[in-house]
C-alpha positions in Angstrom: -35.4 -4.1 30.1 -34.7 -0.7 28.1 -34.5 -0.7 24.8 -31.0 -0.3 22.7 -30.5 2.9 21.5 -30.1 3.2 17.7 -27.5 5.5 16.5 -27.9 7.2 13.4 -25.3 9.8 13.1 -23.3 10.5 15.6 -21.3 13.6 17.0 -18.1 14.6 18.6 -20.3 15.2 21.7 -22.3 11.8 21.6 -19.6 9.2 20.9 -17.6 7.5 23.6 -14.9 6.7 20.5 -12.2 9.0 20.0 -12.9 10.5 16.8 -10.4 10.9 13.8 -12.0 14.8 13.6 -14.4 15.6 16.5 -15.3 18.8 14.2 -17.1 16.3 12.3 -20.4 13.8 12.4 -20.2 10.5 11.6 -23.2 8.0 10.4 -23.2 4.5 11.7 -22.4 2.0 9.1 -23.9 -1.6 10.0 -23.9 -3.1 7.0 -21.9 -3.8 3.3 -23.0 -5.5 0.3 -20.8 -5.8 -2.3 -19.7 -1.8 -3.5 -22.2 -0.4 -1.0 -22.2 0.4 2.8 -25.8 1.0 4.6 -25.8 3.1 7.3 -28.3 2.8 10.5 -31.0 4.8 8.9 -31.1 2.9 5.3 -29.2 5.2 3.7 -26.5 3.8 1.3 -23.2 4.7 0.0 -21.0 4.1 -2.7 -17.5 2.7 -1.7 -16.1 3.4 -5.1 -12.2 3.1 -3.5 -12.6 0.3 -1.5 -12.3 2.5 1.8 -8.9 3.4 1.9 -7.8 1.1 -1.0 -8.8 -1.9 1.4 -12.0 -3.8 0.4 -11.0 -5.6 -3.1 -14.0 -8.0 -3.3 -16.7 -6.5 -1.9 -18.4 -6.0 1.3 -20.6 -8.8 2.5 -18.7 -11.8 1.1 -20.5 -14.6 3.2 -17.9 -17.3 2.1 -15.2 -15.4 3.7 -17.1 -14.6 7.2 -17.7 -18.2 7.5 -14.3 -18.8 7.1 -13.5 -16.3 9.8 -15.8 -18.0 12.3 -14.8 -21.8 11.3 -10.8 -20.7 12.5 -12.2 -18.8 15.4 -14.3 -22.1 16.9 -11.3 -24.1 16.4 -9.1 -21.5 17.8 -8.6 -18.0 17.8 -5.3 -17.1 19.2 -1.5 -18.9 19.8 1.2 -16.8 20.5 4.2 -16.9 18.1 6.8 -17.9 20.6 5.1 -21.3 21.2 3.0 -22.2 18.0 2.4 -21.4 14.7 -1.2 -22.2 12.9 -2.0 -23.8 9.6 -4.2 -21.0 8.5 -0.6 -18.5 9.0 1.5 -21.1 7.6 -0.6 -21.7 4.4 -1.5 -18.1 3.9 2.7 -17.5 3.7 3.0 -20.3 1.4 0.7 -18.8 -1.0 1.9 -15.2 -0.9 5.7 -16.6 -1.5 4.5 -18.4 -4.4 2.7 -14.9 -5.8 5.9 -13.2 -5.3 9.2 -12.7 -7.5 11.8 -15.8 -8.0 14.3 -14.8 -5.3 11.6 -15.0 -2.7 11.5 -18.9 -3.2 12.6 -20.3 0.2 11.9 -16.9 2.1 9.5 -16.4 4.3 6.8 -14.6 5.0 6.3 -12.2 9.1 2.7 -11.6 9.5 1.2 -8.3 11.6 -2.0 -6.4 12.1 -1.7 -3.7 9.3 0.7 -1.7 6.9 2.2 0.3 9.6 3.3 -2.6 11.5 4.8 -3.9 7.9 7.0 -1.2 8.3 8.2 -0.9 11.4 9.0 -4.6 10.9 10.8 -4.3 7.7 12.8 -0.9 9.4 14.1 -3.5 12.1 14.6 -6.5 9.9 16.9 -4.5 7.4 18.7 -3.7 10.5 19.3 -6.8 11.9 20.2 -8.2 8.3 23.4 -6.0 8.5 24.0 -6.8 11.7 24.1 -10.4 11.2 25.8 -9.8 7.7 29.0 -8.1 9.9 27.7 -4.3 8.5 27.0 -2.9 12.5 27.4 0.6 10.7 24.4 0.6 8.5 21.3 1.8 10.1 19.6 4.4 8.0 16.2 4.0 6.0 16.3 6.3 2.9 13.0 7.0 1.2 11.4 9.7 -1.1 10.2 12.9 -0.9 5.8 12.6 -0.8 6.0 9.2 0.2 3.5 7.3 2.7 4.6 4.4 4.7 3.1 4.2 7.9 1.8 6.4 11.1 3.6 5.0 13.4 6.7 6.5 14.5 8.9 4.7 12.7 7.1 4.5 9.4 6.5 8.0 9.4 10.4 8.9 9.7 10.5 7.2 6.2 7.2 8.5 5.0 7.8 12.3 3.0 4.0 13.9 3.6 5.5 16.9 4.9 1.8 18.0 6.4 1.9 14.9 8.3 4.9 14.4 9.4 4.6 18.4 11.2 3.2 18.0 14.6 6.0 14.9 15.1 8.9 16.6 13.8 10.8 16.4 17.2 10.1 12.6 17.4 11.0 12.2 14.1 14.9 10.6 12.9 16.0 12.3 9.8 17.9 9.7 7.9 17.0 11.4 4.0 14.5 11.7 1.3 15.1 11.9 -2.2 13.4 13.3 -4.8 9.8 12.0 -5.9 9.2 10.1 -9.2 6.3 12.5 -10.7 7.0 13.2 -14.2 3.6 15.3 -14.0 5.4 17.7 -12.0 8.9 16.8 -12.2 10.8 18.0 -9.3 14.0 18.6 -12.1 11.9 20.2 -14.5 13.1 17.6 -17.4 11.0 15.6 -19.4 11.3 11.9 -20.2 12.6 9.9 -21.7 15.2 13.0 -22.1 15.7 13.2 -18.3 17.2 9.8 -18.4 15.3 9.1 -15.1 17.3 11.8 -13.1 14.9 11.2 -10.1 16.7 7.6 -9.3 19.9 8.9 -10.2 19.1 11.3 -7.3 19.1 8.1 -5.0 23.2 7.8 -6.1 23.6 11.5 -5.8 22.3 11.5 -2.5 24.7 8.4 -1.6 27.9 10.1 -2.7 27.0 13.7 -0.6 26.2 11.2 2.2 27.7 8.6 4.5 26.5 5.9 2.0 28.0 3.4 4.2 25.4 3.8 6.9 22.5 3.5 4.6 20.7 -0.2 5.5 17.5 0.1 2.9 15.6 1.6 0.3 12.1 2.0 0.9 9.8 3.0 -1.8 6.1 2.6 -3.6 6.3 1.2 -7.0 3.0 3.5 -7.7 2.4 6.5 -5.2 -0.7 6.0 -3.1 -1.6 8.3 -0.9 0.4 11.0 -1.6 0.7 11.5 -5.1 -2.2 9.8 -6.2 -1.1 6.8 -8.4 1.8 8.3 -9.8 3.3 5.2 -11.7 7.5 5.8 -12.6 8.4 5.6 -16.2 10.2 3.0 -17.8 13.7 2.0 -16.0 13.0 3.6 -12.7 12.6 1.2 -10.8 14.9 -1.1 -12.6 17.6 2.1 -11.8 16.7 2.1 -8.1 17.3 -1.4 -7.6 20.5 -1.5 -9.5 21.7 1.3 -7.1 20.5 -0.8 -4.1 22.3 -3.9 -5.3 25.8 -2.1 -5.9 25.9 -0.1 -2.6 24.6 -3.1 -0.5 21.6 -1.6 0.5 17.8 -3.6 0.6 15.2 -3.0 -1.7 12.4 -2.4 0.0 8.7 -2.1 -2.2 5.8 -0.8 0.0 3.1 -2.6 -1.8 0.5 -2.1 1.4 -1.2 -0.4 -1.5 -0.6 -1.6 -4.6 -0.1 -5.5 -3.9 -2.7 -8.5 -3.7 -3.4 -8.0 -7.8 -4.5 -4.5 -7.3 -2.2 -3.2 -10.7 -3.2 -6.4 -12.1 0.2 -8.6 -11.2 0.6 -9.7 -7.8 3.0 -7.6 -6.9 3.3 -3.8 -8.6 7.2 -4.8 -9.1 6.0 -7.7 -11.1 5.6 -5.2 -13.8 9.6 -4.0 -14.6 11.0 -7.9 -13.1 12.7 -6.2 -10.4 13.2 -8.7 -7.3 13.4 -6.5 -3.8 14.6 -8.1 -0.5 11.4 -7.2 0.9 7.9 -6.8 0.3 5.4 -5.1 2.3 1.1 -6.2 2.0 -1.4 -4.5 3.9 -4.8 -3.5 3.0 -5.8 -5.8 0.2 -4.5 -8.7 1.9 -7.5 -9.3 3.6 -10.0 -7.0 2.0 -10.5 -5.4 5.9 -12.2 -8.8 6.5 -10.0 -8.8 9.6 -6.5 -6.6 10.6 -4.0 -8.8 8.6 -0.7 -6.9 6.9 2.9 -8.8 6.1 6.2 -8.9 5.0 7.6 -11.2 2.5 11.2 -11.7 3.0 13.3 -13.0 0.3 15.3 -16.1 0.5 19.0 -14.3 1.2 17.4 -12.1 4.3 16.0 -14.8 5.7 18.8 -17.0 4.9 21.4 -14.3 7.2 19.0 -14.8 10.2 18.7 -18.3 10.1 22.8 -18.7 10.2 23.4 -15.8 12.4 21.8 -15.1 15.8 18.7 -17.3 15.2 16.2 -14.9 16.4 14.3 -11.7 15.0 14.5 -9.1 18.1 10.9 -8.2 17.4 7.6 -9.1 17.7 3.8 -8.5 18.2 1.5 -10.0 20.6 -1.6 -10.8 17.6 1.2 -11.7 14.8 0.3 -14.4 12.7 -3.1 -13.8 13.9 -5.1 -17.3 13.0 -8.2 -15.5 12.6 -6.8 -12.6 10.4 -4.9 -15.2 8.4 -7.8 -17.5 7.7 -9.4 -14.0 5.9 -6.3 -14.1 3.9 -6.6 -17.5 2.7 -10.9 -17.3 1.8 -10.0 -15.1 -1.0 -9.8 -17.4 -3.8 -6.6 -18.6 -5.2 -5.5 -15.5 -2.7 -7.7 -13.0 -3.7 -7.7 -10.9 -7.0 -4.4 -12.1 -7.3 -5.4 -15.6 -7.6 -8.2 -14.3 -10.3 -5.7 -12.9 -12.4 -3.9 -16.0 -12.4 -5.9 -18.3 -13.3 -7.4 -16.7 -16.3 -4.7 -14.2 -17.2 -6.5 -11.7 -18.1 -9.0 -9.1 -16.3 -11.8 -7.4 -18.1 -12.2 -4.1 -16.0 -15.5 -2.0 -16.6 -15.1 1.1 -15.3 -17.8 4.2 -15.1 -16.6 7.8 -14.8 -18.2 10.6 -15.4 -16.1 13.5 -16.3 -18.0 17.2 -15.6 -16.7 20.0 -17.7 -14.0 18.3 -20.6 -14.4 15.0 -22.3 -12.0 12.0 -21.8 -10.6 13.0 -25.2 -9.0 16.4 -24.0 -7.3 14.9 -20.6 -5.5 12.2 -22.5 -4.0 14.5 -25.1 0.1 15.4 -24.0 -0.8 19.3 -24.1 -3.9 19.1 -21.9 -3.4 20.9 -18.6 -5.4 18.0 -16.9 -2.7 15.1 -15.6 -4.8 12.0 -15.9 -3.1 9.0 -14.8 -4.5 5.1 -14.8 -2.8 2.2 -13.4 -4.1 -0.5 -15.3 -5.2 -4.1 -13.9 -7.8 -4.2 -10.6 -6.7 -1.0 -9.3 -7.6 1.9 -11.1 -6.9 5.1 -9.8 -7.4 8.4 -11.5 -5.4 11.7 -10.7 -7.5 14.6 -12.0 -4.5 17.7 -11.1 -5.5 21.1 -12.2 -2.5 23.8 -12.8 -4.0 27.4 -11.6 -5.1 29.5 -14.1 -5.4 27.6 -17.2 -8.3 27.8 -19.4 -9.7 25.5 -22.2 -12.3 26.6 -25.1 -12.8 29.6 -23.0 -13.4 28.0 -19.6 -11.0 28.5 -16.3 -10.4 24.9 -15.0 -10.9 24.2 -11.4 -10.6 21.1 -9.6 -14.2 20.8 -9.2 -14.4 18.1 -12.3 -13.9 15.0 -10.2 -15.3 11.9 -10.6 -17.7 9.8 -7.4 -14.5 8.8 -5.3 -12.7 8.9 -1.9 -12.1 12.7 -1.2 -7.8 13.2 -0.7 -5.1 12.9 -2.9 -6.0 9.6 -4.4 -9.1 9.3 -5.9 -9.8 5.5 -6.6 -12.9 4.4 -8.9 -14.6 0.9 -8.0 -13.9 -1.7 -10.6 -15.5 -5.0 -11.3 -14.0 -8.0 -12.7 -15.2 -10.8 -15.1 -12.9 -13.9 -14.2 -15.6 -16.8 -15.4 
């Protein structure tokens, strides 16, 4: 019997997968422990962000594999229109109990990532106004440099204008507003003196539009992808949702990113008290342990379906995966989340290394380095460069970045002391 062949790197012209860049080789991981991934040939890399903002605790976490396997022996998969699962219904009664107070008595619509999140949530704000006698409101507005998805329908709400290019024709154009990135404000104003003009431009946008087909809101607490952790200043957020609430629109927080304990709360909205309709999980929620992404749904939107029609016109053949949710429930206490707590407090040790300018200079207001930190378990760090400025007699470049996934965001591995 031949041998297997062992792949160490592989190429656009060896693979049978269909690469994400086939101008580009790829090693083969076949291994994690803890912050590090092996690759076939020993080699081993630092994860320092978690992959894309996925893996909270850790490759290799034995406790939660054997979880995994336990559910999959006892069984594996029951479709949605005939059975739910314990591991699915426990999983949603922890995450409702993480999230804010109107979410008591909601519920919680399970699906394989962030992208199906959204796409749910698109269809379920929908819906809501159809059952709540408002046929005409359809539209999802969103912001300017926002992420939410790659699937069609998430990335007509999404704002990455580089991404969004080769689609344009597919693509419904229901609005953007301006981003909230007081680094590079898109009004030129500075807080607090702006009085947060970039939620205002949610009502502005409202009253030059047919405000009365607007169904939802969609927004990320703290931008991801795009902006790289820009967190909003006080009484954004609290502005946006007051908007939402007078208009009759949902609130919806894309927390695919920052949720699961990753900004140190739960929830990223936990910080400012606001209470959206919904809530969309991804990522975290699993640690990449298994495809597992959600949508809590607060009390009054699930309250409409349940005395209107009856039935969600939606669904997904793997929803409410067993499996994926029995990854969900090994975290501990739900993860980070759970960590955070129980003790109430997380000691974070973070390494960085700055090349070129000490930690001093970036924090001071007249430094032309914006360095921003979202504190609690995540931690991201935007290092932005504006061309052409020099300090003590050196041109800055944006060369003086720290280990961490290349992009926009640049996330730094933390590690947490919850004894």
């Amino acid at each position: 019997m031949p041998s297997a062949t062992i792949y160490f790197i592989v190429t656009a012209d060896s693979s049978a997968l269909f690469p994400r860049n086939f101008k580009k080789s790829f090693p083969i991981a076949v291994r994690g422990e803890g912050s590090w991934i092996i690759s076939s040939d020993g080699r081993k890399y630092l994860d320092a962000s978690g992959q894309a903002a996925v893996v909270s605790i850790g490759h290799g976490v034995q406790s939660v594999a054997a979880a995994i396997a336990a559910q999959a022996s006892q069984i594996a998969f029951a479709h949605t229109t005939q059975f739910h699962s314990a591991s699915a219904e426990k999983l949603a009664t922890r995450l409702l109990a993480l999230a804010p107070p109107n979410f008591a008595n909601g519920r919680v619509y399970f699906t394989s990532g962030g992208s199906e999140a959204t796409e749910t949530a698109l269809k379920l704000a929908r819906q809501f106004h159809l059952e709540s006698g408002a046929p005409r409101k359809f539209r999802v507005v969103s912001r300017r440099q926002s992420y939410h998805g790659s699937t069609l329908g998430a990335m007509s709400v999404s704002g990455n204008v580089t991404r969004r290019a080769p689609y344009q024709p597919l693509l419904p154009e229901w609005g953007h507003i301006a981003p909230c990135f007081c680094y590079h404000c898109p009004f030129d104003k500075t807080f607090p003196d702006c009085k947060v003009a970039c939620a205002d431009d949610l009502e502005s946008f409202l009253a030059a539009n047919v405000a009365a087909s607007v169904s939802a809101f969609i927004f990320e607490p703290v931008v991801g992808a795009t902006l790289g952790a820009a967190t909003p200043p006080d009484g954004y957020v609290q502005r946006i949702a007051e908007i939402c609430r007078d208009r009759g629109i949902l609130l919806v927080a894309d927390e695919i990113m920052t949720g699961m304990g990753r900004t140190g709360k739960p929830f990223a909205v936990n910080h400012w008290n606001v209470e959206p309709d919904l809530i969309l999980v991804g990522k975290g929620i699993a640690s990449g342990y298994a495809p597992l992404g959600a949508v809590l749904i607060s009390s009054r939107v699930a309250e409409a379906f349940a005395k209107g029609c009856g039935a969600f016109q939606h669904g997904f053949t793997y929803q409410a995966h067993p499996v994926s949710t029995a990854a969900g429930n090994a975290w501990p206490a739900v993860g980070i989340a759970g960590a955070v707590r129980r003790r109430n407090t997380v000691r974070s040790l973070i390494s960085v290394t700055w090349l070129g300018c000490s930690a001093r200079r970036l924090t001071q207001p007249s430094s032309p380095i914006g360095c921003s930190v979202v504190e609690g378990v995540r931690s991201v760090v935007r290092v932005l460069t504006r061309p052409g400025r020099v300090v003590d007699g050196e041109r800055l470049s944006p060369r003086f970045v720290i280990l961490a996934r290349g992009g926009p965001d640049l996330g730094i591995q933390r590690s947490i002391d919850a004894r």
